[in-house]
C-alpha positions as CSV (number, residue, x, y, z in Angstrom):
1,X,12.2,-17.2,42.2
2,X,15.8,-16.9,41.3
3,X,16.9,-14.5,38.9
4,X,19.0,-17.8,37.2
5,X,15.3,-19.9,36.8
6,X,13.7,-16.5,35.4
7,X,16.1,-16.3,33.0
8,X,15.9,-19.4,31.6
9,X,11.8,-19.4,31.6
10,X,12.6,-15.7,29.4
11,X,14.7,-17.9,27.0
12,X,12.1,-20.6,26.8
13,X,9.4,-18.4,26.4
14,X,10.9,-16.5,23.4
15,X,11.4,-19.8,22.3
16,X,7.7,-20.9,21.9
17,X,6.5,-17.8,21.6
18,X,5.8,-18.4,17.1
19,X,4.7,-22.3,17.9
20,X,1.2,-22.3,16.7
21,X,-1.2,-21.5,19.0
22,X,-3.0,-25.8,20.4
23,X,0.8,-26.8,20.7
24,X,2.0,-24.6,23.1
25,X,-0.8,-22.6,25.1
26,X,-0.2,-24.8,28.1
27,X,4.0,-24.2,28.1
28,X,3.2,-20.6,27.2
29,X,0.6,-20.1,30.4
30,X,3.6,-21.6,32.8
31,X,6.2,-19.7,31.7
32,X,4.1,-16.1,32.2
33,X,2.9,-17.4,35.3
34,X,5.9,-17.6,36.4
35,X,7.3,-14.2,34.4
36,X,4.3,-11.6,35.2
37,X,3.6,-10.0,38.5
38,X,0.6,-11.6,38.9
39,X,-1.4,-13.8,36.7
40,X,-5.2,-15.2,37.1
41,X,-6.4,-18.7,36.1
42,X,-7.8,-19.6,32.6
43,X,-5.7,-17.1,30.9
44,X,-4.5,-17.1,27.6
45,X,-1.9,-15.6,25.1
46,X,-2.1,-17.2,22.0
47,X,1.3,-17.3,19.4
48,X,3.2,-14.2,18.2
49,X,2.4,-11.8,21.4
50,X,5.4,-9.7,22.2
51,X,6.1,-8.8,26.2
52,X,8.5,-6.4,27.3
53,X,9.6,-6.6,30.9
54,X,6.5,-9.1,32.1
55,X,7.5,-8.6,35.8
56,X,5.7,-5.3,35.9
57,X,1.8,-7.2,33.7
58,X,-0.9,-7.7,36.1
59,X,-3.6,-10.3,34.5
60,X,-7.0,-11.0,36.5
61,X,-9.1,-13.8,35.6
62,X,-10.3,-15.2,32.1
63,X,-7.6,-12.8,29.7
64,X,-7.0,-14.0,26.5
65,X,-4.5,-11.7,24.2
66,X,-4.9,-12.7,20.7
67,X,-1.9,-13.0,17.2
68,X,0.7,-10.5,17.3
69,X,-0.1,-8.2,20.4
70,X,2.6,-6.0,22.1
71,X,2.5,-5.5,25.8
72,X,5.5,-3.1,26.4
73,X,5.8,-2.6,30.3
74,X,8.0,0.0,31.2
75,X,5.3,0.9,33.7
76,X,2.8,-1.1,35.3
77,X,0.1,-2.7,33.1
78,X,-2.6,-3.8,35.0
79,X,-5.5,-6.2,33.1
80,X,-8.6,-7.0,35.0
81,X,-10.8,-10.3,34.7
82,X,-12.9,-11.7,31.7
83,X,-10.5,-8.8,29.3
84,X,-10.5,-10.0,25.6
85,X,-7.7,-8.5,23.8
86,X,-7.9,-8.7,20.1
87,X,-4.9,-9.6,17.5
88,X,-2.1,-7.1,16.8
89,X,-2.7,-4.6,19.7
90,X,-0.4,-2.6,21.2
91,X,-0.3,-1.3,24.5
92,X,2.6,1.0,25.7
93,X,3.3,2.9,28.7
94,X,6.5,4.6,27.7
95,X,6.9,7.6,25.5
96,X,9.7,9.6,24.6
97,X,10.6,13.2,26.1
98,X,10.7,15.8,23.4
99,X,10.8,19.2,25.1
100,X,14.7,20.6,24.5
101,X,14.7,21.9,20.3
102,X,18.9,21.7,21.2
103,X,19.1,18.0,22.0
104,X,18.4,14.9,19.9
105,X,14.7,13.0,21.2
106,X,17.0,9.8,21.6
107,X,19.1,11.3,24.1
108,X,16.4,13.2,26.0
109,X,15.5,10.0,27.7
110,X,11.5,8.3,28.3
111,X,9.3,8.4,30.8
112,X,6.4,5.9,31.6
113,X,2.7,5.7,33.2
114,X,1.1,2.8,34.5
115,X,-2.0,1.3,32.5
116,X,-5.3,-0.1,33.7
117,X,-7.9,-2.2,31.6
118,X,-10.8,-2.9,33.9
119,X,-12.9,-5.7,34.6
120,X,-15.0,-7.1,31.0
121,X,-13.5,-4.8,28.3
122,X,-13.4,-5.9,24.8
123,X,-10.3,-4.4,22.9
124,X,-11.1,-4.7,19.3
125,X,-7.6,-5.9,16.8
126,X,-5.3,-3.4,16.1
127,X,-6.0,-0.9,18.5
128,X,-3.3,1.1,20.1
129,X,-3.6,2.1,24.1
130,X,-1.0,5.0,25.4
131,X,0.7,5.7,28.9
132,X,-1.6,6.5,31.8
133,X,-4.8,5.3,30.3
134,X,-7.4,3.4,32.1
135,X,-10.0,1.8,30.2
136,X,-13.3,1.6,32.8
137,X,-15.0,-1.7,33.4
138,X,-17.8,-3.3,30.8
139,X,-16.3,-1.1,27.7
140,X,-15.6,-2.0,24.1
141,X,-12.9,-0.3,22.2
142,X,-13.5,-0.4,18.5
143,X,-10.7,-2.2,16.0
144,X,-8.1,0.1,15.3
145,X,-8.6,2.9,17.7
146,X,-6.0,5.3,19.0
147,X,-6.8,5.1,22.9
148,X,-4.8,8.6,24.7
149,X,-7.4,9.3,27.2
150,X,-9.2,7.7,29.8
151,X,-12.6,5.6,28.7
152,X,-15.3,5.8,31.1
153,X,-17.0,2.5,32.7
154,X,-20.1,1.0,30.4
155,X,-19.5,2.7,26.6
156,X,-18.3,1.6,23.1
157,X,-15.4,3.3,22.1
158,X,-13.5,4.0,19.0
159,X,-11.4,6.4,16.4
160,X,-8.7,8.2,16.0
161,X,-8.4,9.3,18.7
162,X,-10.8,7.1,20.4
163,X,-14.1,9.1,21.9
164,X,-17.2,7.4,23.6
165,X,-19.7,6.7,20.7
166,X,-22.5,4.7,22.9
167,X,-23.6,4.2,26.3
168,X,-24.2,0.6,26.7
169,X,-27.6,-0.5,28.7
């Protein structure tokens, strides 16, 4: 696609992107379609989600990203199939460098790590997932968890910062 067309589906997408949620799903599901790197069928983002550079979100099958979410994509984010994604999540893959006491953060640049949610994970509201995290198939991360480590396949999640509470059977 040209980078003229993308543009214009950007600007249209921006546009819809507060229209309530039954009015627009449809024009919202083209324009990503046609934004992200890849994107599977029955997937939904409903009104207020925020994307930063979509070319570099994966979606499987069967994603739905709830009110008020942030996918910021300096990196990769990759989001397997059947991932429920609650309201006002964030997920980032950019942080700031820090290490030079002499310089000011803002000018010591950012650097980035991809992002994988696996295959049937439940992401709770509000949680918060940070660069190079990867989330393991059939987990549930609790509502308003901190996620800066890797989750193993097949628990329940959750805290600040988020540990494995459960096993789930």
């Amino acid at each position: 696609m040209n980078f003229f067309l993308l543009k214009i589906y950007w600007k249209l997408l921006l546009l819809i992107k507060y229209c309530p949620y039954n009015c627009c799903s449809f024009l919202r599901m083209f324009f990503c379609k046609n934004l992200f790197k890849s994107m599977g069928n029955n997937c939904h983002l409903t009104d207020g989600v925020t994307l930063s550079n979509p070319k570099n979100i994966s979606f499987g099958q069967r994603v739905s990203v709830h009110q008020y979410s942030l996918l910021d994509a300096q990196e990769e984010i990759i989001i397997g199939n059947n991932v429920a994604i609650g309201s006002h999540v964030s997920i980032i893959t950019s942080s700031h460098n820090f290490n030079d006491n002499n310089a000011p953060i803002k000018e010591q640049g950012t650097n980035a790590k991809k992002i994988i949610v696996s295959d049937n994970v439940w992401i709770g509201n509000g949680v918060t997932i940070l660069q190079g995290v990867t989330i393991g198939e059939n987990s549930i991360i609790g509502a308003k968890s901190l996620v800066n480590k890797d989750i193993p396949k097949n628990v329940v999640a959750f805290g600040i910062p988020c540990k494995v509470i459960k096993k789930r059977t």
